[in-house]
PLY file of the C-alpha trace (Angstrom):
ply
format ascii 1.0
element vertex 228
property float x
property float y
property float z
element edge 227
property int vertex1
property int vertex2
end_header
0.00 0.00 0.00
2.62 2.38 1.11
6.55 1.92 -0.12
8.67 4.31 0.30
12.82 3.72 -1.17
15.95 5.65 -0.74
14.00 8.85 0.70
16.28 12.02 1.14
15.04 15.35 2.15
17.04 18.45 2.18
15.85 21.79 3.26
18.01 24.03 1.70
21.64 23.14 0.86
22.42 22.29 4.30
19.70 20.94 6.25
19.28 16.84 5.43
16.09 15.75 7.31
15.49 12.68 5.94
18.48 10.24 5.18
17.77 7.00 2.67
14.73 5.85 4.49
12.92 2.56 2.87
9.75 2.14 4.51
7.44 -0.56 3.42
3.55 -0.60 4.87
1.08 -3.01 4.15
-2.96 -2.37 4.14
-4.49 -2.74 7.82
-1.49 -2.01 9.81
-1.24 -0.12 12.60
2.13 1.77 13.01
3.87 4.07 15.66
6.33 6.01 14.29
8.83 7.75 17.18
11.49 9.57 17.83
13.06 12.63 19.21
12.29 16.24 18.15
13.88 16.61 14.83
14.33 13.10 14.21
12.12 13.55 11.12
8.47 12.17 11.98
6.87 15.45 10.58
8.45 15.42 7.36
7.83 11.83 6.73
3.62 12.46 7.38
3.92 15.52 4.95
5.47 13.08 2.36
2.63 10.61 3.26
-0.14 13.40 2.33
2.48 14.68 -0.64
2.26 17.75 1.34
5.74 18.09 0.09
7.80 16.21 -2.22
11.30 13.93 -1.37
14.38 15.51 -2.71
15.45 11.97 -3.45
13.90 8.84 -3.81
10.44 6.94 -5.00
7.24 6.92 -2.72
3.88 4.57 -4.06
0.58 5.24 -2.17
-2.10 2.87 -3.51
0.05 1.74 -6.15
0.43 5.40 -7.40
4.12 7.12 -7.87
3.12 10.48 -6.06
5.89 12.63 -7.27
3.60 12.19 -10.56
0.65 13.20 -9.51
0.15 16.66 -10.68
-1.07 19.49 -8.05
-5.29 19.58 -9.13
-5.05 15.67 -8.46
-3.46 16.19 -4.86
-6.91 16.55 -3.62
-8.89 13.64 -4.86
-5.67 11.74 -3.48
-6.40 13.00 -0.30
-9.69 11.75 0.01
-8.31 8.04 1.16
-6.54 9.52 3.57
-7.64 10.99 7.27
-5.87 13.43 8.93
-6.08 13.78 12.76
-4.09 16.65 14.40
-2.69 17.62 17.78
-4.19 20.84 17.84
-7.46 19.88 16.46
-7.84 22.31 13.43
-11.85 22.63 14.48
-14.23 25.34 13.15
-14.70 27.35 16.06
-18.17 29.33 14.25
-19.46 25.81 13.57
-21.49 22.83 15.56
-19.65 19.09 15.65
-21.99 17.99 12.63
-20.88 20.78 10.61
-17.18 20.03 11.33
-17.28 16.85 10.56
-19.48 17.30 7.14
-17.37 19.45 6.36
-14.74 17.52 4.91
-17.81 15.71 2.46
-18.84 19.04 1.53
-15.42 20.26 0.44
-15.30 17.12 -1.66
-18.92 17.15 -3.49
-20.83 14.58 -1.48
-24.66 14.86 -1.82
-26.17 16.26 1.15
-28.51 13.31 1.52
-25.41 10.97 1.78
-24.17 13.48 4.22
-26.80 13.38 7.01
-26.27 9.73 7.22
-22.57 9.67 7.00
-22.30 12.16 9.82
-24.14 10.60 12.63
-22.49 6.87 11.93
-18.91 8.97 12.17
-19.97 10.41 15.45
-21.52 7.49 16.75
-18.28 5.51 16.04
-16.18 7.85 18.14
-18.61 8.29 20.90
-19.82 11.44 20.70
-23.65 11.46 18.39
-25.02 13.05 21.09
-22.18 16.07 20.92
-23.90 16.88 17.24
-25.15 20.15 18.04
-22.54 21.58 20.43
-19.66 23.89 19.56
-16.05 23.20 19.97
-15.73 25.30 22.79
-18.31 23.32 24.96
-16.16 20.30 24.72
-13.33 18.51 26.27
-9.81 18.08 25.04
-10.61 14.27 24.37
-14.06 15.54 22.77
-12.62 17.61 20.56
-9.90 15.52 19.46
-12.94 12.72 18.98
-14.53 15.21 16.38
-11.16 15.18 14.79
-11.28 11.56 14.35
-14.82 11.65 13.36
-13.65 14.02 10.49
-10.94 11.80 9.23
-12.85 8.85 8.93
-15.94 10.27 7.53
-14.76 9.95 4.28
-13.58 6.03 4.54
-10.09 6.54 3.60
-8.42 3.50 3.56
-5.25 5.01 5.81
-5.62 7.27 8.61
-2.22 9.50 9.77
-2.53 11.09 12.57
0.44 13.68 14.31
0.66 13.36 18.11
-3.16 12.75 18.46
-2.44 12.78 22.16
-0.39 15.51 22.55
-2.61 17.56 24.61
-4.60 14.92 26.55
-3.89 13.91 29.87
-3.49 9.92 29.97
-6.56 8.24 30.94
-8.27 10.60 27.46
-4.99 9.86 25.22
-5.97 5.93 26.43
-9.55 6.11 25.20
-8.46 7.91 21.93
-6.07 5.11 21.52
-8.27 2.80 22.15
-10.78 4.49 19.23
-7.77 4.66 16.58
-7.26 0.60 17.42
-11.22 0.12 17.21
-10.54 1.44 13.68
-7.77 -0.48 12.83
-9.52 -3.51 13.70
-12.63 -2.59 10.78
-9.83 -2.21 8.03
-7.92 1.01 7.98
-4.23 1.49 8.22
-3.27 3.43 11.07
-0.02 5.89 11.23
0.69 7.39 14.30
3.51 9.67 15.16
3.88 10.45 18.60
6.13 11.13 22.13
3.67 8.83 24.20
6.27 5.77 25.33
3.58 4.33 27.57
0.86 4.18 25.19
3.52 2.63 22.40
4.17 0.19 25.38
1.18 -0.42 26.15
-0.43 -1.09 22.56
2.56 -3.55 21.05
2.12 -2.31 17.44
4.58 -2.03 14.95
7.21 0.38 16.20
9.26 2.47 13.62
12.04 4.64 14.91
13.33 7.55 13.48
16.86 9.03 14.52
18.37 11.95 12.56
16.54 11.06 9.80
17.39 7.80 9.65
15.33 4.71 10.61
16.73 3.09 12.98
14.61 0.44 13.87
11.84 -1.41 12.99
9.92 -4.03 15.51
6.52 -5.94 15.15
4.88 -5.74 18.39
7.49 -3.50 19.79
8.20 -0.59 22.16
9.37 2.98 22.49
13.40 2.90 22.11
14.88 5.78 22.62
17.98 6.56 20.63
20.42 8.03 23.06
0 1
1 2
2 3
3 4
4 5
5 6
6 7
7 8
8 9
9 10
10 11
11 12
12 13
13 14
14 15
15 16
16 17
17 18
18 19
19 20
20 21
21 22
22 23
23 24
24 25
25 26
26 27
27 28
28 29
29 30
30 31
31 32
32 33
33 34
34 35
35 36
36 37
37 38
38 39
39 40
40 41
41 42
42 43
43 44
44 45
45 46
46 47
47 48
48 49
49 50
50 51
51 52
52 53
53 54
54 55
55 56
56 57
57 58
58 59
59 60
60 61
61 62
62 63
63 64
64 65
65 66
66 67
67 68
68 69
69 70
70 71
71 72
72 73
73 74
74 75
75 76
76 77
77 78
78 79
79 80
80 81
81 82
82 83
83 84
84 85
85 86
86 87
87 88
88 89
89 90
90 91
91 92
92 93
93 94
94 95
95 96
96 97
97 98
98 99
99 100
100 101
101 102
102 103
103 104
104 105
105 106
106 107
107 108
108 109
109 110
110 111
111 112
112 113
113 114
114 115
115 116
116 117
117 118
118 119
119 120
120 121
121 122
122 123
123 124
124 125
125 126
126 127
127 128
128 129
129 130
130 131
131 132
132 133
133 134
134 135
135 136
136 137
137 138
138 139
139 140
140 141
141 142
142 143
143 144
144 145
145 146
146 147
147 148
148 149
149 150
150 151
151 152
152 153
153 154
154 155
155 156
156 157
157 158
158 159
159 160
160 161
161 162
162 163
163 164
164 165
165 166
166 167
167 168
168 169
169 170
170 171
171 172
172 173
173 174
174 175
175 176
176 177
177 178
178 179
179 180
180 181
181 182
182 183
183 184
184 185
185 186
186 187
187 188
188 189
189 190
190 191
191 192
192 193
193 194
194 195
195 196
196 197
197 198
198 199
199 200
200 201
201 202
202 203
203 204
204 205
205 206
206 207
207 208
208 209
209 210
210 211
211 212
212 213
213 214
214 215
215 216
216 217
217 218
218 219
219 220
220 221
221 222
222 223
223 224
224 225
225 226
226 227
């Protein structure tokens, strides 16, 4: 589903974030990806959502090279993939249904197809009864539950999500764990990036390390290792 070969990224002349990374993932996995600050995580989701583009190197998504996929296409590529933030990204001037429509209205979906969608999104995550409130009269973990909502409304067969838990004290950043394995389990690849060793304990996934841009290791079922 996802292979990625001999991946370099340069900022600049000087700056090499990325340093021959080969990165195989198959459909249905579920993945941590860790590492230190500047170890490269971020650049390798923007790559994933051809946010940006390798300086080096071939990436396939879906059996698609995506350094050919011209700029108007980026966006219909995007639709099979879910994006879940750390600092939410919500719509402060609009309810949870709205968010999460949202990204079906953006992409043409009928309206009919929309009021169902919606409420089966919500009622996945927990949070159908949160339909009508804004995101100012929720939680931290509610919030972040609208987020996931909105990434999976749309089916997309991988879901990438950037310290989901960043902001969440533990016993939340368990239950939104918990709702991105749930997920998993129906079908969807999972990609998580994140700082939280105990959850990457505690879950046994596949554990991908990243260390000055290089990958360092690579365990089924593993844990957090820290570099240094």
């Amino acid at each position: 589903m996802i292979e990625m070969h001999h991946i370099y990224k340069n900022y600049g002349n000087d700056v090499v974030v990325l340093k021959d990374l080969n990165l195989v993932i198959d459909r249905g996995e579920f993945i941590f990806i860790v590492g230190s600050s500047g170890a490269g995580k971020s650049t390798l989701l923007k790559l994933l959502l051809r946010e940006i583009i390798p300086t080096r190197g071939s990436i396939k998504i879906f059996g698609r090279d995506i350094m050919r996929i011209k700029r108007r296409q980026i966006p219909f590529f995007r639709r099979n993939i879910g994006m879940v933030f750390q600092d939410f990204r919500l719509l402060s001037d609009r309810d949870v249904f709205e968010n999460v429509a949202f990204a079906l209205r953006v992409t043409g979906v009928p309206a009919k197809e929309i009021r169902k969608r919606v409420p089966l999104s919500l009622e996945l995550v927990g949070i159908k009864d949160k339909a009508s409130k804004r995101p100012d009269e929720l939680s931290g973990g509610e919030q972040q539950r609208v987020c996931v909502a909105r990434a999976i409304v749309n089916r997309p067969a991988v879901i990438i999500a950037d310290e989901p838990t960043g902001n969440l004290d533990p016993n939340t950043s368990m239950g939104i764990m918990n709702l991105f394995q749930e997920i998993n389990v129906r079908g969807t690849t999972v990609i998580i990036a994140t700082h939280a060793k105990e959850l990457v304990n505690h879950f046994q996934k596949r554990v991908v390390v990243l260390e000055g841009g290089r990958l360092i290791s690579d365990q089924e079922r593993g844990v957090y290792i820290n570099a240094h």
